[in-house]
C-alpha positions as CSV (number, residue, x, y, z in Angstrom):
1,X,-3.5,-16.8,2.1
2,X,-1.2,-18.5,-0.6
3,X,-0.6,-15.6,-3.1
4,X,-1.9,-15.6,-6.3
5,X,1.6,-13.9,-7.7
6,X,5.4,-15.4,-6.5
7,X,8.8,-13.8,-7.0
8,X,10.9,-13.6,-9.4
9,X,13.5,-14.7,-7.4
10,X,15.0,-17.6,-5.1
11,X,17.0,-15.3,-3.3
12,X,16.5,-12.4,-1.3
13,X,20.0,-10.7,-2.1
14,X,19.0,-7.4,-2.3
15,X,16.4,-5.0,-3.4
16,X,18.3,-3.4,-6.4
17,X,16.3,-6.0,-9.2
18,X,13.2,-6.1,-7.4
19,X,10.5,-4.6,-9.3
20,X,8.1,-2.6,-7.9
21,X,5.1,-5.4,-7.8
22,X,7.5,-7.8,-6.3
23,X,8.1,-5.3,-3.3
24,X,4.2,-4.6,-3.2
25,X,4.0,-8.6,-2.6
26,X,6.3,-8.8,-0.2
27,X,5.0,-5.9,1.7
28,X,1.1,-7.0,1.2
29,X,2.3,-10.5,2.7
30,X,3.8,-9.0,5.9
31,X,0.7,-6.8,6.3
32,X,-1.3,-10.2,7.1
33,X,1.6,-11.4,9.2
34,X,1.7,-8.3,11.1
35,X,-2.2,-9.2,12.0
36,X,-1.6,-12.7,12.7
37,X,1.4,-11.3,15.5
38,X,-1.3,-9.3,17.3
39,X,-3.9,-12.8,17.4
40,X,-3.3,-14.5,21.1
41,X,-1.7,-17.6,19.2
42,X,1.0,-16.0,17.1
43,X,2.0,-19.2,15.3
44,X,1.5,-20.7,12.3
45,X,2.5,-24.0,10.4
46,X,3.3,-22.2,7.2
47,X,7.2,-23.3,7.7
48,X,6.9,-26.5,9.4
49,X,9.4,-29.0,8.2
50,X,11.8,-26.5,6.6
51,X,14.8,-26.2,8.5
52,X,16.6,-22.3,9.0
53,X,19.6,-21.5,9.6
54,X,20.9,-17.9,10.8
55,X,24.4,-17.8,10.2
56,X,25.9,-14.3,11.7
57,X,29.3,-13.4,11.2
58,X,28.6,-9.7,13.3
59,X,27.0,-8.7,16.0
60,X,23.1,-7.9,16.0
61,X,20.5,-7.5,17.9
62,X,17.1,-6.8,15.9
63,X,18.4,-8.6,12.8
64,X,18.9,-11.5,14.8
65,X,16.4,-11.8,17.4
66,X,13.6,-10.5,14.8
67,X,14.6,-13.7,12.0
68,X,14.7,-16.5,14.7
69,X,11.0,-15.3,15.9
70,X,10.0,-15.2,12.6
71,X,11.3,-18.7,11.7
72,X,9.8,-19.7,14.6
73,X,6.4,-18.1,14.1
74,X,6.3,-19.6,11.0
75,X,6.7,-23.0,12.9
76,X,10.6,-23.6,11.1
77,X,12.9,-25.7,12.8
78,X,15.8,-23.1,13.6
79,X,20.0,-23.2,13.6
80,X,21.7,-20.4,15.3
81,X,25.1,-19.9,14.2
82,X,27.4,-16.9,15.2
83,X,31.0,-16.3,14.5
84,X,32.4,-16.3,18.4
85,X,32.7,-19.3,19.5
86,X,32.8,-21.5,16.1
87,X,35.3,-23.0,14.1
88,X,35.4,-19.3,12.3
89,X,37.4,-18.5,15.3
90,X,40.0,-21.3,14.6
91,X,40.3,-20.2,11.0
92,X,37.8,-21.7,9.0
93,X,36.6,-20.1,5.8
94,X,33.1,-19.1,4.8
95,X,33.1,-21.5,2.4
96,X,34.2,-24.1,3.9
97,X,31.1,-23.0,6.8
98,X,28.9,-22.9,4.4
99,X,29.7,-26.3,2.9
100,X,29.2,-28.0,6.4
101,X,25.7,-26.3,6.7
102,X,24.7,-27.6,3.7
103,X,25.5,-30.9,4.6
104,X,23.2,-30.9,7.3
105,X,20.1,-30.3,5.3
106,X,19.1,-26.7,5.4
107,X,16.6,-25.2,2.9
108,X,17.2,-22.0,3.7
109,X,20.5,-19.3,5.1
110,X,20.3,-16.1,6.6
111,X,23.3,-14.8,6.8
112,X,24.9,-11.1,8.2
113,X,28.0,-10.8,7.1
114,X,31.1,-8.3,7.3
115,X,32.0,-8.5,3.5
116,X,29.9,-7.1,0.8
117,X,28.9,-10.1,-1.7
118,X,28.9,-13.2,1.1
119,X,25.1,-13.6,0.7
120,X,25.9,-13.6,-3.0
121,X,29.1,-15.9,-2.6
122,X,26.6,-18.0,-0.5
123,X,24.6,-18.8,-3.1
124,X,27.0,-20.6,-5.0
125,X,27.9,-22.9,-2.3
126,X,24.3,-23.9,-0.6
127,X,21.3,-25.4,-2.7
128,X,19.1,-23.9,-0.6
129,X,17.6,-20.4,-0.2
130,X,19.8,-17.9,1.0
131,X,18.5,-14.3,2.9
132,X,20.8,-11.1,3.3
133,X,20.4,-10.0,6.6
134,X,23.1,-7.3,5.9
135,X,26.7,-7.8,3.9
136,X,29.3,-4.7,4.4
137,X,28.5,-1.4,3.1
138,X,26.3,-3.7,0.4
139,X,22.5,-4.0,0.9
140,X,20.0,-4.5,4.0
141,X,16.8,-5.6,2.1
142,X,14.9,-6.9,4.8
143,X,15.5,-2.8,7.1
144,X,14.3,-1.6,3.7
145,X,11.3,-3.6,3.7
146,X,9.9,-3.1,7.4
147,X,10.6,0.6,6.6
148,X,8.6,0.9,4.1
149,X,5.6,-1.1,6.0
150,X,6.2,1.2,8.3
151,X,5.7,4.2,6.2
152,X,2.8,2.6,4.5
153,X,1.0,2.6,8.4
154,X,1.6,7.1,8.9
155,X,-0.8,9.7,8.4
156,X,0.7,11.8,6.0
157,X,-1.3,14.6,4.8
158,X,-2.4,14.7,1.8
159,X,-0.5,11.7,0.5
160,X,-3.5,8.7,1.2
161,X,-1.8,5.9,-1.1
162,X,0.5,4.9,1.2
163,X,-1.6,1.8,2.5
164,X,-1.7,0.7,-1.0
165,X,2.3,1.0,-1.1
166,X,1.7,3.7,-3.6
167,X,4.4,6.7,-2.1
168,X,4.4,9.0,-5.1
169,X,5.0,12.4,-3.9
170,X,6.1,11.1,-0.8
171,X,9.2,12.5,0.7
172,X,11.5,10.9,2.7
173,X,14.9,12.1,4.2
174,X,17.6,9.7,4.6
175,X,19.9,11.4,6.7
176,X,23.5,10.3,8.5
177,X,26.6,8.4,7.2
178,X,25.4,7.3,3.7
179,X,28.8,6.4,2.3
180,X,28.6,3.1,4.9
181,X,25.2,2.4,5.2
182,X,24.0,-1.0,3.7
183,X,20.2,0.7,4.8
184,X,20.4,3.8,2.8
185,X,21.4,1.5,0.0
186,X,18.5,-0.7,0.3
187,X,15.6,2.0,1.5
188,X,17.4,4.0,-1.8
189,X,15.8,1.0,-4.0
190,X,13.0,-0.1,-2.1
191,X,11.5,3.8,-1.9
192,X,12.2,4.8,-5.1
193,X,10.5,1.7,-6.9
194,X,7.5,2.7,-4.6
195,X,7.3,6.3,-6.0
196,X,8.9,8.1,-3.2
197,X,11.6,11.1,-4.1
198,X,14.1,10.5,-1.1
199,X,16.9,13.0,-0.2
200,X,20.1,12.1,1.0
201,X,21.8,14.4,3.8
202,X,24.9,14.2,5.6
203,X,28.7,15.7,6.0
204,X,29.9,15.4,2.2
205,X,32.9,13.2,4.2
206,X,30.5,10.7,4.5
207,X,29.0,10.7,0.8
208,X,31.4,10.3,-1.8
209,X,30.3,10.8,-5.2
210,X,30.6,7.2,-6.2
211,X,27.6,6.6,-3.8
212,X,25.3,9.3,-5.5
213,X,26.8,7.9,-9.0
214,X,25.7,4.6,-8.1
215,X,22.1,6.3,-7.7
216,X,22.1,7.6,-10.8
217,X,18.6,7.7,-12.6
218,X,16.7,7.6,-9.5
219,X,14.6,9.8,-7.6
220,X,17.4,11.0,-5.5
221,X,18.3,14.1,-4.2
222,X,21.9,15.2,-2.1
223,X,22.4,17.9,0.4
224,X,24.9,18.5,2.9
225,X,22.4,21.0,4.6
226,X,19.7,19.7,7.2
227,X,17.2,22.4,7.0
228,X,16.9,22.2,3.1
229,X,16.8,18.3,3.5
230,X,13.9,18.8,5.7
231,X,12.0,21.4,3.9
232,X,8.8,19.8,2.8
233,X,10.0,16.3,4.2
234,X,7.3,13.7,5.0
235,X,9.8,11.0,7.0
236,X,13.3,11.6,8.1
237,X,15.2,8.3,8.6
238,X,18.1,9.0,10.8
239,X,21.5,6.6,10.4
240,X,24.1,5.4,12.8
241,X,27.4,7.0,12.3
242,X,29.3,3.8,11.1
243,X,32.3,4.3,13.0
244,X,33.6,0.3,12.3
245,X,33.1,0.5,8.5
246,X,34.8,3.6,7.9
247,X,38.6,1.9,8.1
248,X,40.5,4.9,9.7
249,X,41.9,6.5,12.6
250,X,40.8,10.0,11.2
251,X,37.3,10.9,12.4
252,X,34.6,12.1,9.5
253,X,33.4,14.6,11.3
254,X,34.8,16.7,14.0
255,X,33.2,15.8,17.1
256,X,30.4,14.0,17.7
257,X,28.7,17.3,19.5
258,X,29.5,19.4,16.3
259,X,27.7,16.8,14.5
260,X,24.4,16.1,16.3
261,X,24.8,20.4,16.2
262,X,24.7,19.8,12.4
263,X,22.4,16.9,11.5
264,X,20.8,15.8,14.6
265,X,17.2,15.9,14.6
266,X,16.3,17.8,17.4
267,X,12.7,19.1,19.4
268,X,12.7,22.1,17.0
269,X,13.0,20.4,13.9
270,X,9.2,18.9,14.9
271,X,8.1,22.0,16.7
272,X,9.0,23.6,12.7
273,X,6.9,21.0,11.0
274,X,4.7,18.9,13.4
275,X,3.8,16.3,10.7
276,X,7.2,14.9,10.6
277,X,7.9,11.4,11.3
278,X,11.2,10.2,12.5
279,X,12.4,6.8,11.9
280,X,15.7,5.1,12.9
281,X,17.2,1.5,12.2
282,X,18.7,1.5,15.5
283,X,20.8,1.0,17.5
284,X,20.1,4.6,17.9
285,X,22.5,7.0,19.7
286,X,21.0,9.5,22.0
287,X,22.4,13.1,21.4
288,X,23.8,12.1,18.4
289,X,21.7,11.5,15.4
290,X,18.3,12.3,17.6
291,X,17.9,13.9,20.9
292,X,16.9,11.7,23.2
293,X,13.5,13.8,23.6
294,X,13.2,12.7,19.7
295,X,13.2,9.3,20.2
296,X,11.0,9.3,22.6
297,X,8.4,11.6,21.4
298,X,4.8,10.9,19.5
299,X,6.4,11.7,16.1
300,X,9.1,8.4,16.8
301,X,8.3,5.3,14.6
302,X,11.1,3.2,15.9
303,X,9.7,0.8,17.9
304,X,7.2,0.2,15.3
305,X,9.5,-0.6,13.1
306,X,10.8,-3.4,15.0
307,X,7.5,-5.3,15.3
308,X,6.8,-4.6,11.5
309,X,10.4,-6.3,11.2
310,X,9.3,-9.8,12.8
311,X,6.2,-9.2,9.8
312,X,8.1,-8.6,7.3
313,X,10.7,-11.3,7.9
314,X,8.1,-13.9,8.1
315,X,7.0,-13.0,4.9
316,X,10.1,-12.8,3.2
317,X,10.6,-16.6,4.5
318,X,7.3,-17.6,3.4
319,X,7.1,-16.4,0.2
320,X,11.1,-17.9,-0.9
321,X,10.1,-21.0,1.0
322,X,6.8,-21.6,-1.5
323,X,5.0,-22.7,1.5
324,X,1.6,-22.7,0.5
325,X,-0.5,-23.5,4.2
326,X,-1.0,-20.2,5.0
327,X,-4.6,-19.9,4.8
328,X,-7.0,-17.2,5.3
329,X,-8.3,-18.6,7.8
330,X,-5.1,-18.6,9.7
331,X,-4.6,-15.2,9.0
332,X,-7.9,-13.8,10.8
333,X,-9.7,-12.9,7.2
């Protein structure tokens, strides 16, 4: 299946300058990688020969796991670099990282990073493609894409474009600590290009108004009040309270009882409209930003969303890579 269209870009930096047809490509891509992960052989030779390397300076788990299976579904050879246990640890810069990764060879960097702009930064010290697998209170393109397959999957009634990756007059709720979330940022972009009209909800200490400036012109609206956030709302997307980004000693909100009172998404909130759906990035909190009854239920995407993740990330390689052996034959068409 080697597309007839190609990106724009080299990079995957971010989703802020990708059009709306460049996110319909990457999303139609990972739709026939998400079939190929449910064949009995799950690999492909799409990659082979490039060499990967996952360079993550904090912790994850999903991120992590769901790139190196991707790499490795796509037949890459794979690096595994973290922070612990490197020469980061004995005080060596990014750069200077970065400069001894390129010396080995790689064509393409993943890279998570602490500091908003290190994918960018990255860029201008490696030849070869570089991925942003999540920089500061920056951009998460990669969450925002497997969200949006996700969507693209629900029965929402009367909304039956969303296979096509055509969300007008979808709704979405994006709902939690906005001010630090590198996902909100992303989905923001991602959803809006689409067509969707997302609404941002949380304590107004954790949305400053340089976050809904930075929105400006888009189809954006901001609450502080759950129950008008999820009036009319098609998909609520909870958010982790991002308790390491927020640099002080002085809690945002109260308590975190007071605020799962306040903006968790409880068993009432789908008893009140039964054709929500309720989507998380995870790590997901229990009794915090959804009850655990929530996560658990038939109205809970989340697991979903970390196989369409693994899809999604393999076609984000594949189509930055050029590879072109991806046939549809391979695919199962």
């Amino acid at each position: 299946m080697a597309p007839a269209e190609s990106l724009r870009h080299r990079h995957l930096l971010g989703l802020a300058d990708y059009d709306a047809d460049e996110i319909r490509l990457l999303l139609s891509t990972a739709r026939a990688f998400r079939d190929v992960l449910d064949r009995p052989i799950k690999r492909v030779p799409s990659l082979r020969g490039v060499t990967c390397c996952n360079l993550f300076f904090e912790n994850s788990t999903r991120t992590r796991l769901s790139f190196e299976l991707a790499e490795k579904r796509l037949s890459a050879d794979v690096m595994n670099f973290s922070a612990s246990g490197s020469s980061v640890s004995k005080g060596e810069t990014l750069k200077d990282t970065a400069r001894n990764i390129e010396a080995m060879k790689v064509d393409l960097a993943v890279i998570r990073h602490r500091s908003a702009g290190a994918a960018h930064f990255l860029t201008r010290c490696i030849d070869g493609i570089v991925v942003n697998a999540g920089d500061g209170q920056h951009e998460h393109p990669t969450q925002a894409l497997l969200d949006a397959l996700t969507i693209s999957t629900l029965a929402v009634p009367g909304r039956d474009g969303l296979g096509v990756f055509d969300f007008s007059g979808l709704r979405v709720t994006i709902l939690g600590d906005i001010a630090h979330s590198r996902v909100a940022r992303s989905n923001v972009y991602g959803l809006t290009a689409l067509g969707a009209h997302v609404t941002l909800c949380g304590p107004r200490t954790m949305m400053p108004m340089e976050v809904v400036a930075a929105l400006d012109g888009r189809a954006v609206t901001v609450t502080d009040r759950l129950d008008e956030a999820l009036d009319g709302c098609d998909v609520a997307m909870a958010l982790r309270i991002q308790l390491e980004r927020q640099g002080t000693d002085v809690g945002l909100t109260p308590s975190l009882r007071e605020y799962h009172t306040m903006y968790g998404i409880r068993p009432e909130h789908l008893e009140q409209n039964p054709d929500l759906w309720v989507m998380h990035p995870g790590p997901v909190n229990r009794g915090v930003e959804l009850a655990g009854e929530v996560v658990d239920s038939d109205r809970s995407v989340i697991l979903s969303q970390v196989t369409n993740g693994v899809a999604v990330r393999m076609a984000v390689l594949y189509l930055l890579a050029g590879a072109d052996s991806f046939t549809d034959a391979e695919a199962g068409a």
